[in-house]
MARBA-3410 file (N, C-alpha, C, O; in Angstrom, 1 decimal):
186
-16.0,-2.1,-4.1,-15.1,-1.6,-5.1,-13.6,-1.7,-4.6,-12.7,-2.1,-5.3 ~ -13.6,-0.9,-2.9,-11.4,-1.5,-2.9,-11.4,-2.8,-2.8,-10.5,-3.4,-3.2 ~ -12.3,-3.2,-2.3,-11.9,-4.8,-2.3,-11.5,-5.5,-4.0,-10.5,-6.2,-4.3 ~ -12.3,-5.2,-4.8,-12.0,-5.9,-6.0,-10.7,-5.1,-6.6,-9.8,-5.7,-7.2 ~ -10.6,-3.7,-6.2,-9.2,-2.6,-6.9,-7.9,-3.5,-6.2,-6.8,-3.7,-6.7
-8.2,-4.0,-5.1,-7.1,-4.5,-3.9,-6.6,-5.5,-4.5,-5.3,-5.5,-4.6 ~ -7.4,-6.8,-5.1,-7.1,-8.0,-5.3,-6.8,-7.5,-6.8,-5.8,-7.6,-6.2 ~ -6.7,-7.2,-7.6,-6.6,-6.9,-8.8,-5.2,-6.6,-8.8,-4.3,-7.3,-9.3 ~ -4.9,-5.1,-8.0,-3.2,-4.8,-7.5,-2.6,-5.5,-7.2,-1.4,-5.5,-7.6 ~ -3.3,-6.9,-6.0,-2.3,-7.6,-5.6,-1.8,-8.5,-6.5,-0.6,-8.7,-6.3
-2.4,-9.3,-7.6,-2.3,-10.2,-8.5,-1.5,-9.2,-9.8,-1.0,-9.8,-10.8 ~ -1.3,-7.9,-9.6,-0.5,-7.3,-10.9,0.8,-7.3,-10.6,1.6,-7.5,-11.5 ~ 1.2,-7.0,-9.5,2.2,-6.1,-9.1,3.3,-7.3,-8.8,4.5,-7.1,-9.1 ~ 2.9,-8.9,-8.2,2.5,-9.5,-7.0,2.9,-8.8,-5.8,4.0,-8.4,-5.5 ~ 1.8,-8.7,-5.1,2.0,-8.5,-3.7,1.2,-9.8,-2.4,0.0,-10.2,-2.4
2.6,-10.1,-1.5,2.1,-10.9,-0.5,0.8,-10.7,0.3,0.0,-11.6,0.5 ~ 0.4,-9.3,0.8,-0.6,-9.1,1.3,-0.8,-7.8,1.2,0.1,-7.0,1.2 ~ -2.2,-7.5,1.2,-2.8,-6.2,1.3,-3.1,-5.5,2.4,-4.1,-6.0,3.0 ~ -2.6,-4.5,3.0,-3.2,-4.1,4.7,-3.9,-2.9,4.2,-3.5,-2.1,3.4 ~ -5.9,-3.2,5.3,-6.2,-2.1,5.0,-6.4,-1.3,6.5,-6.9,-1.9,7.4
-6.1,0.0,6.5,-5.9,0.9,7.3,-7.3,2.1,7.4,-7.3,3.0,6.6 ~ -8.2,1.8,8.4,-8.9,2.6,8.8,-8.4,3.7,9.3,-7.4,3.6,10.1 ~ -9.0,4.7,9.0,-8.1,6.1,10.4,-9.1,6.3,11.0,-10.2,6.2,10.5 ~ -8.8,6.7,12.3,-9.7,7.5,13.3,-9.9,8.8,12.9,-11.1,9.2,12.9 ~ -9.1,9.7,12.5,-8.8,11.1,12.0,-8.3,11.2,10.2,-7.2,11.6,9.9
-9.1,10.9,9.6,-8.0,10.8,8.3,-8.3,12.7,8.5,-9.3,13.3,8.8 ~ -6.6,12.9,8.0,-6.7,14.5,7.3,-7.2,15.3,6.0,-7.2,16.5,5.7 ~ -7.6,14.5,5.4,-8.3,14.7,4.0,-9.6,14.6,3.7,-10.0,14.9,2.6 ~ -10.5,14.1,4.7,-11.7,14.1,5.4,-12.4,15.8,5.9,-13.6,16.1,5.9 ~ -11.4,16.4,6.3,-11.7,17.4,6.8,-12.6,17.6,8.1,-11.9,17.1,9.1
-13.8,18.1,8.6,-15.3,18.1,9.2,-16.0,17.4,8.6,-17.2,17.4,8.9 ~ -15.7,16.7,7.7,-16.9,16.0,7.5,-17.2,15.3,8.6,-16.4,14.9,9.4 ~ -19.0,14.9,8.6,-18.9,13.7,9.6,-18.8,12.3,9.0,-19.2,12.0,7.8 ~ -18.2,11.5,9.7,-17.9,10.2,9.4,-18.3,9.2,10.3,-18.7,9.5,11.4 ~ -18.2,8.0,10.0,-19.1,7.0,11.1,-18.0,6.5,11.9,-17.0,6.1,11.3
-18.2,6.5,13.3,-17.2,6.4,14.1,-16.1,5.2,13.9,-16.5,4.1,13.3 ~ -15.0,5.4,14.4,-14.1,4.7,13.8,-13.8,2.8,14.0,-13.1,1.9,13.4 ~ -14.8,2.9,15.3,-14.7,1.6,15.7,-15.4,1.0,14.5,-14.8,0.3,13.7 ~ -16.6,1.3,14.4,-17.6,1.1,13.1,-16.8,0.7,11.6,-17.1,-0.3,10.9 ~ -16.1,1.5,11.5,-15.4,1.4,10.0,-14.5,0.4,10.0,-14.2,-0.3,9.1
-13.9,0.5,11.6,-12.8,-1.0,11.2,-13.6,-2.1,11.4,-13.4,-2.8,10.3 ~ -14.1,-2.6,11.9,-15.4,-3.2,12.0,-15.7,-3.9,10.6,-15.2,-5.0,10.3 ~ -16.5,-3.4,9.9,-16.8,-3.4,8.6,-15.7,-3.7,7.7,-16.1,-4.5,6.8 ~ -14.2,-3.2,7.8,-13.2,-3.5,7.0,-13.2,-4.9,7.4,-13.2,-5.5,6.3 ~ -13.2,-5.6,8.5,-13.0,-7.2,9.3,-13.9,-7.6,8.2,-13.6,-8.4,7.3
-15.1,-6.9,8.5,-16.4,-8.5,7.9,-15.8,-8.7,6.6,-15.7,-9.8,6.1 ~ -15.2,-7.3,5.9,-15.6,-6.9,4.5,-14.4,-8.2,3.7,-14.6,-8.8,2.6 ~ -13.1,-8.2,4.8,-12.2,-8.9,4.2,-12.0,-10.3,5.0,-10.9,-10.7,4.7 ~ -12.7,-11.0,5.7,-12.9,-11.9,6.7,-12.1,-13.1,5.8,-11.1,-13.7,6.0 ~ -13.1,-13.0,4.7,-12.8,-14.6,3.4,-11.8,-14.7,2.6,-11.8,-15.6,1.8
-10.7,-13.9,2.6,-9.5,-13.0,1.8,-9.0,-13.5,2.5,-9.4,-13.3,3.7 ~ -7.8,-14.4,2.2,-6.6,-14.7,3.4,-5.4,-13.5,2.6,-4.4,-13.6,3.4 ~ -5.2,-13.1,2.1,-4.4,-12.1,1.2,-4.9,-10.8,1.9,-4.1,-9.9,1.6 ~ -5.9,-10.6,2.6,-6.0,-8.9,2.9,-6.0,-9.7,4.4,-6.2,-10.8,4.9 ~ -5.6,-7.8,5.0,-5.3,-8.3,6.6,-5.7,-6.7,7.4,-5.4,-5.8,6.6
-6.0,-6.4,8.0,-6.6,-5.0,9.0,-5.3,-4.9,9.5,-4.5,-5.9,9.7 ~ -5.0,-3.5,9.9,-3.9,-2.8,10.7,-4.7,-1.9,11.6,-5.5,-1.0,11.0 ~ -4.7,-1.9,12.7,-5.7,-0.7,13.5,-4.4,0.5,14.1,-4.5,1.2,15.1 ~ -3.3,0.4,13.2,-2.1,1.4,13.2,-2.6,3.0,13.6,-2.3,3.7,14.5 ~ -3.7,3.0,12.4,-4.2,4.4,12.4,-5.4,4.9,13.0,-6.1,5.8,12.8
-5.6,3.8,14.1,-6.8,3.9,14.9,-6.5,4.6,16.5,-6.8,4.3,17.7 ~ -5.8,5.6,15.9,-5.5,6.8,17.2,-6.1,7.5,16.9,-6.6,7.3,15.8 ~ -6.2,9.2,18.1,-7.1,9.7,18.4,-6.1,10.8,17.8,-5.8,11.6,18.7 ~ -5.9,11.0,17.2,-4.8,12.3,16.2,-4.8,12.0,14.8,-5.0,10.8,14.3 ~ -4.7,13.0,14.3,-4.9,12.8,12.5,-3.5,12.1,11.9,-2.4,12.4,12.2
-3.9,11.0,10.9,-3.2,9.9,10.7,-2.2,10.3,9.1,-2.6,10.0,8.0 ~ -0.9,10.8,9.3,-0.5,11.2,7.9,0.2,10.2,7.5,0.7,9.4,8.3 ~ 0.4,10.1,6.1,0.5,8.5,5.4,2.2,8.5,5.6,2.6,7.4,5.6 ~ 3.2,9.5,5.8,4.6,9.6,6.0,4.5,9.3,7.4,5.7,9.4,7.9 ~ 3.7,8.9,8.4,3.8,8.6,9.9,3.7,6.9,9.8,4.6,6.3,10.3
2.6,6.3,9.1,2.2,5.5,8.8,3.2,4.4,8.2,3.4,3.2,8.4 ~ 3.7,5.2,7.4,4.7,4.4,6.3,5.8,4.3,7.0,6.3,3.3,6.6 ~ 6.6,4.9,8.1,7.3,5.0,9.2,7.0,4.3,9.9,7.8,3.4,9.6 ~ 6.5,4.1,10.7,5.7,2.7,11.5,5.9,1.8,11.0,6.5,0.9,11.6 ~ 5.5,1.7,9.6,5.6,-0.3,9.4,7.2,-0.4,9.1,7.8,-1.3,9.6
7.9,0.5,8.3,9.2,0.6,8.0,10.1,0.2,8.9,11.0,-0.5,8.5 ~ 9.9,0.6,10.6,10.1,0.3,11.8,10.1,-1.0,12.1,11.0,-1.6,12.7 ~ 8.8,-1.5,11.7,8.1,-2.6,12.2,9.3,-3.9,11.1,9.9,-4.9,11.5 ~ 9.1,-3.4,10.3,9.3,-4.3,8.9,10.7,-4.5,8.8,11.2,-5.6,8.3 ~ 11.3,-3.8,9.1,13.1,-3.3,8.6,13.4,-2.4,7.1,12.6,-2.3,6.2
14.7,-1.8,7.1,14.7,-0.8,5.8,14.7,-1.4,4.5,14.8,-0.6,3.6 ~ 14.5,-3.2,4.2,15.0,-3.5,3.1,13.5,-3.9,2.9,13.4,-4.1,1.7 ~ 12.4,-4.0,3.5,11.1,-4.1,3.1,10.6,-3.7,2.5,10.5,-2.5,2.9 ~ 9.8,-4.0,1.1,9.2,-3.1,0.1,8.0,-3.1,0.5,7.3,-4.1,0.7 ~ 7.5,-1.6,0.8,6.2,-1.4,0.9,5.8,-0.7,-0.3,6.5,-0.1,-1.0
4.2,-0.9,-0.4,3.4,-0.4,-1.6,2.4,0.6,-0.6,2.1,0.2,0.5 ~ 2.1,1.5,-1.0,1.0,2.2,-1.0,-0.3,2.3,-1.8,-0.3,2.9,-2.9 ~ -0.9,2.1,-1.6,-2.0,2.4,-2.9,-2.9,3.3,-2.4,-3.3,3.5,-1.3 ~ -3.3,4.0,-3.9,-4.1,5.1,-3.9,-5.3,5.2,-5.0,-5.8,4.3,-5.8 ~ -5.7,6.3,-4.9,-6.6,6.1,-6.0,-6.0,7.5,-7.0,-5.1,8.1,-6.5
-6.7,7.9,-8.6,-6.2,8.5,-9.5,-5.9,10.0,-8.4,-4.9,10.5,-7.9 ~ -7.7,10.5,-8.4,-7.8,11.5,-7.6,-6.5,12.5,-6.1,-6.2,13.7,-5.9 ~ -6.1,11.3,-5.5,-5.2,10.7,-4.5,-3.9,11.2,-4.8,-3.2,12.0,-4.1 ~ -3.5,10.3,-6.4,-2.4,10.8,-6.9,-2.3,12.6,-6.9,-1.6,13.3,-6.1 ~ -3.1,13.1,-8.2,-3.3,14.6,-8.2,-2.8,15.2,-6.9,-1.7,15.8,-6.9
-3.5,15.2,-5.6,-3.1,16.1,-4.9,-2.0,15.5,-3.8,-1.8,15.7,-2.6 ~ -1.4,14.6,-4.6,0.3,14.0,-3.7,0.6,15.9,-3.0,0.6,16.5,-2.0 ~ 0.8,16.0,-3.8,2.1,17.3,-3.4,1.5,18.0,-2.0,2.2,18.6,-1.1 ~ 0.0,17.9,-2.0,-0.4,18.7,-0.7,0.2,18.1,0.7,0.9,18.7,1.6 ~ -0.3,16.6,0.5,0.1,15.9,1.5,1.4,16.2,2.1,2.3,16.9,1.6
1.3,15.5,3.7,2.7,15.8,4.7,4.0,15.2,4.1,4.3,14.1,3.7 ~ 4.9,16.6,4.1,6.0,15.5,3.4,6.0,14.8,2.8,6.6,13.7,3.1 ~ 5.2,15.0,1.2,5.6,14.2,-0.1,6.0,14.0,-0.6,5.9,13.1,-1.4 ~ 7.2,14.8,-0.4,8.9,14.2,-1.2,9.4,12.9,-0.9,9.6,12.0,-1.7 ~ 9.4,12.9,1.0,9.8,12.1,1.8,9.0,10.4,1.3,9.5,9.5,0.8
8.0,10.6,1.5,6.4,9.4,1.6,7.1,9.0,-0.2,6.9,7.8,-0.5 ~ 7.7,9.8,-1.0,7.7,9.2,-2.5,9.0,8.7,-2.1,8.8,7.5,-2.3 ~ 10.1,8.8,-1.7,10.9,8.2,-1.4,11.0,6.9,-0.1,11.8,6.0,-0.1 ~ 10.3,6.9,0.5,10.2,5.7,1.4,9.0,4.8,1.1,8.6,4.0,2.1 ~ 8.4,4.7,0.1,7.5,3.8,-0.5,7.5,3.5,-1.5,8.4,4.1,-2.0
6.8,2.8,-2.8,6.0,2.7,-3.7,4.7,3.5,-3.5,4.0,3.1,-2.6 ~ 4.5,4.2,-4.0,3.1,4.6,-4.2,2.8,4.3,-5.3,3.3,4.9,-6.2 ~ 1.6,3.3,-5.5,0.3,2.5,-6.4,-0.6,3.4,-6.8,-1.2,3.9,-5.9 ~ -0.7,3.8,-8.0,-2.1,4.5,-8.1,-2.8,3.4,-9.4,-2.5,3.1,-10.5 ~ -3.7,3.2,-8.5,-4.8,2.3,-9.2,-6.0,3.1,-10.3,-7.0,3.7,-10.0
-5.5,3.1,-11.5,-6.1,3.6,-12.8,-7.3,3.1,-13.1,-7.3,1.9,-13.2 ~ -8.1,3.7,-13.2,-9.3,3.2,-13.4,-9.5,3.3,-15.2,-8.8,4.2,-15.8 ~ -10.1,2.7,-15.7,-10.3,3.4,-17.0,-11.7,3.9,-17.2,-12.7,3.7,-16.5 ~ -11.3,4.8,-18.7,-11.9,6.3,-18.3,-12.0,7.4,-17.4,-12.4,8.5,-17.4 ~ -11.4,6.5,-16.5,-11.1,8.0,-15.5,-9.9,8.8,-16.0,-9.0,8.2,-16.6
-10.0,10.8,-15.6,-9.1,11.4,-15.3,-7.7,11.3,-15.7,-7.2,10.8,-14.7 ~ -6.8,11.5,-16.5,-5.3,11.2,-16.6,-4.7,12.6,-15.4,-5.0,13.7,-15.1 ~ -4.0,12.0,-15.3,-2.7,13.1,-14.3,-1.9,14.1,-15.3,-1.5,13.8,-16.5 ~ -1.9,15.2,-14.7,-1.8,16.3,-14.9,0.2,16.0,-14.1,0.4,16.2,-12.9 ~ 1.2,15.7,-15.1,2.4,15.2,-14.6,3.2,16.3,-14.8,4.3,16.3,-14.3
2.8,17.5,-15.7,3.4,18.6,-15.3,3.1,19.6,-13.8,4.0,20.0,-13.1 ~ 1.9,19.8,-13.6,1.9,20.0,-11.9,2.8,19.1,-10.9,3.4,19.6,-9.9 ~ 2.7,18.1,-11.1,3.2,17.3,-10.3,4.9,17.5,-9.9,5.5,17.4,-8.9 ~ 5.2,17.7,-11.6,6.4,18.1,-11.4,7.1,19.4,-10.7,8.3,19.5,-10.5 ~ 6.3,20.2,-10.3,6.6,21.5,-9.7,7.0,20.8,-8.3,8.1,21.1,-7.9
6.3,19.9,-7.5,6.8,19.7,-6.4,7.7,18.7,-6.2,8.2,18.6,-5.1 ~ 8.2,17.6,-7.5,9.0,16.2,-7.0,10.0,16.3,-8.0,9.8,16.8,-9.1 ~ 10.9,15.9,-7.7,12.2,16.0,-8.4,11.4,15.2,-9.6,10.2,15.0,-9.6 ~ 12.7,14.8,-11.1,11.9,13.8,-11.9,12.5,12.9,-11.9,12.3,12.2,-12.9 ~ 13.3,12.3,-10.9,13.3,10.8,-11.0,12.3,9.9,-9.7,12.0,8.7,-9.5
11.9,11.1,-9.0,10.2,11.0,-8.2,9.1,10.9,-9.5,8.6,9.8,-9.7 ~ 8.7,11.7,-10.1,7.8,11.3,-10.6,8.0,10.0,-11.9,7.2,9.7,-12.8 ~ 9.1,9.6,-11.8,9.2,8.4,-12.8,8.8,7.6,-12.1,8.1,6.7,-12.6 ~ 9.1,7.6,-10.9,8.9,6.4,-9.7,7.3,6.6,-9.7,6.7,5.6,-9.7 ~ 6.6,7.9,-9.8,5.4,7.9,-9.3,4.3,7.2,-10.5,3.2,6.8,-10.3
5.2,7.3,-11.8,4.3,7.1,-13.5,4.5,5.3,-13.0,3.4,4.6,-12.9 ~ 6.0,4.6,-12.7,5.8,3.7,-12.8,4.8,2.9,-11.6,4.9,1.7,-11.5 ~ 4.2,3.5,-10.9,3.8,2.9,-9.6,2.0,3.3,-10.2,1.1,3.1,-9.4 ~ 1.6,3.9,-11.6,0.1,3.8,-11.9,0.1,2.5,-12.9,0.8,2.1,-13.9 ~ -1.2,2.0,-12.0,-1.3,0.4,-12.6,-3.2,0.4,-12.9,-4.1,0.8,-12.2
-2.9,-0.3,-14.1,-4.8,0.0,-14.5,-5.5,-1.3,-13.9,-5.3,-2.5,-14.0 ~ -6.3,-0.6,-13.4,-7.5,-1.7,-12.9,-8.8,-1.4,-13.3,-9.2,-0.5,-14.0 ~ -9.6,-2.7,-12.4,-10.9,-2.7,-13.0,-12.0,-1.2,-13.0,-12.2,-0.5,-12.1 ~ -12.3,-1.1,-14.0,-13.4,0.3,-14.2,-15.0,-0.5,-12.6,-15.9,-1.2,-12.9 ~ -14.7,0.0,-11.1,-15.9,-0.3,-10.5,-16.7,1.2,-10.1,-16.4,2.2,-9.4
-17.7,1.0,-10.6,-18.8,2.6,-10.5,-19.6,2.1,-9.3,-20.8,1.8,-9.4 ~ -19.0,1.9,-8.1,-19.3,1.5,-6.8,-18.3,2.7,-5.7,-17.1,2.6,-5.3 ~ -19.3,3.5,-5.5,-18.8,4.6,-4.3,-19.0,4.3,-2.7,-19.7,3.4,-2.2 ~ -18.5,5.0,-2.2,-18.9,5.4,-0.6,-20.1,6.1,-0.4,-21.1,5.7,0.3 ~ -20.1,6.9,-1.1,-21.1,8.3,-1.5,-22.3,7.7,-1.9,-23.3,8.0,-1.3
-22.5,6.6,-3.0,-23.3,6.2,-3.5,-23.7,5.4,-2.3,-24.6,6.0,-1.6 ~ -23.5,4.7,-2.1,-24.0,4.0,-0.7,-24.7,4.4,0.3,-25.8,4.0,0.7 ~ -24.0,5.2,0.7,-24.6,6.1,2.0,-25.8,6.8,1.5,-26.5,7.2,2.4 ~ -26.1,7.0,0.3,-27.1,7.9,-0.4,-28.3,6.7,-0.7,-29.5,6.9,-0.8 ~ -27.7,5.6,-0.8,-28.7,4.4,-1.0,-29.4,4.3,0.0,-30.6,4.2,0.0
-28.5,4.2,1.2,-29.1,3.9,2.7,-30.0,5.2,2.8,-31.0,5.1,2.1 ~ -30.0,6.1,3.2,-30.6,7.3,3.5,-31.4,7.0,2.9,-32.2,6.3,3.6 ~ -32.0,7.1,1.5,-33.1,6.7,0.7,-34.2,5.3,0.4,-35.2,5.1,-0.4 ~ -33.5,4.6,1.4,-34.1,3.6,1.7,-33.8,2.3,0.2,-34.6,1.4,0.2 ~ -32.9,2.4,-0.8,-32.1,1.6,-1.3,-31.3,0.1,-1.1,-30.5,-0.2,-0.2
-31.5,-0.3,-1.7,-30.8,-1.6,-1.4,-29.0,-1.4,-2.0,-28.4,-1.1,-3.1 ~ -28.4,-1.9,-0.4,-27.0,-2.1,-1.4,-26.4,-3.6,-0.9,-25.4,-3.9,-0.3 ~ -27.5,-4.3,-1.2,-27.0,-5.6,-2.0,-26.1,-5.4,-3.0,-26.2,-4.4,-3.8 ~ -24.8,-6.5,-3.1,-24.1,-6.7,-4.1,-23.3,-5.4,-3.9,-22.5,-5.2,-4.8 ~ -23.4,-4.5,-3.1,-22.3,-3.0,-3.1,-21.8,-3.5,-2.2,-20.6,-3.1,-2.3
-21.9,-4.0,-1.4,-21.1,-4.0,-0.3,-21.1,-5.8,0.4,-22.3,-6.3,0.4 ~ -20.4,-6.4,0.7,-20.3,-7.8,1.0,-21.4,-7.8,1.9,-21.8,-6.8,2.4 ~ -22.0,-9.3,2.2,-23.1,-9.2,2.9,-23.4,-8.9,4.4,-24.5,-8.5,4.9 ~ -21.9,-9.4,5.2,-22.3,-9.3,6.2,-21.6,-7.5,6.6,-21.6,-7.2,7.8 ~ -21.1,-6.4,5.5,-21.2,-5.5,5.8,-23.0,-4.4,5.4,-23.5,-3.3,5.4
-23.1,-5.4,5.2,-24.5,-4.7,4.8,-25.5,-5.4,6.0,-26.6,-4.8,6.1 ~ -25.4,-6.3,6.6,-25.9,-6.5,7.9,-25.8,-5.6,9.0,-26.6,-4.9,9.6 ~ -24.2,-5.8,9.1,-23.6,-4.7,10.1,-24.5,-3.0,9.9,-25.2,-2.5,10.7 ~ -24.2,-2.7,8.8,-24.6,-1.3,8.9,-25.9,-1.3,9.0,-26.2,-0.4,9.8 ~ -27.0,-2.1,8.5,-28.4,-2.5,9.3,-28.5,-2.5,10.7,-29.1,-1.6,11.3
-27.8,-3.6,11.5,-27.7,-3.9,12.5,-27.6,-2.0,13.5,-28.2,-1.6,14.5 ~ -26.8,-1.5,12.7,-25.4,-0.6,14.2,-27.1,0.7,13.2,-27.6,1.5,14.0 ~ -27.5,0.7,12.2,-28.4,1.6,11.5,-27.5,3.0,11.2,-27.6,4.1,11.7 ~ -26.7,2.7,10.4,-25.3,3.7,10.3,-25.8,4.2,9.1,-26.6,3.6,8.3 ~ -25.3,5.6,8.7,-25.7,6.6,7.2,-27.4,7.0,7.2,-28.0,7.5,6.2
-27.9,6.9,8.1,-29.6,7.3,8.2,-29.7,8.6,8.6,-30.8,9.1,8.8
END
């Protein structure tokens, strides 16, 4: 499913390339457990191998929790100040902007993408406004872009595996080897 949300974004918006960023620590994760991180970037490789438009960053593949205002700082560095970066998110993602580290900051030093699903959820742009100025959330309305409706989860997956399910066609083939292979979500 981000693979198809990814290439959809990138052909709307145009964007040169897509980077996807595994974390070692994401903060929004909480305790949950998660499959170690070498594993997940891993999987990002196979997932986007045939995509010359997506590319892996192992930026956030330290051993400290990865906040997206550290992140977006890094490549900014990397990139120079006149570089436009996008962020993408999901609807969900958007809603709880204001929690995240220094959200004022992160809406000012990026585009932030929220990838619209339809039927999903609309935003709640009066909450939002309590924490961002409003020519932040103009920036944040113009940065929701509708894409494809995919009812392809993480959740669902991992629930497939456990159950002894097939996720053929959920996940590219040779990530569904991999997670055979490494016997990951059992």
């Amino acid at each position: 499913g981000h693979l198809i949300v990814a290439r959809a974004l990138a052909e709307a918006l145009p964007l040169e390339r897509v980077i996807f960023l595994p974390s070692a620590r994401p903060p929004h994760k909480g305790g949950r457990p998660l499959a170690a991180a070498a594993h997940r970037s891993a999987m990002v490789e196979l997932a986007i191998a045939d995509e010359p438009l997506f590319e892996l960053s192992d930026v956030d593949l330290r051993d400290e929790p990865s906040f997206t205002i550290d992140t977006v700082r890094r490549f900014r560095d990397a990139l120079g100040p006149s570089a436009e970066l996008h962020w993408i998110v999901g609807m969900a993602s958007l809603t709880e902007l204001a929690t995240w580290r220094q959200a004022t900051d992160l809406v000012e030093s990026c585009q932030i993408v929220t990838a619209a699903r339809p039927g999903a959820a609309q935003v709640d742009w009066t909450l939002l406004a309590k924490s961002f100025r409003p020519d932040q959330i103009q920036k944040l309305k113009a940065g929701v872009v509708e894409t494809p409706r995919i009812d392809i989860s993480a959740t669902n997956i991992r629930q497939r595996i456990r159950t002894g399910g097939s996720i053929r066609y959920f996940v590219p083939d040779p990530v569904d080897e991999y997670i055979r292979t490494h016997r990951l979500y059992r």
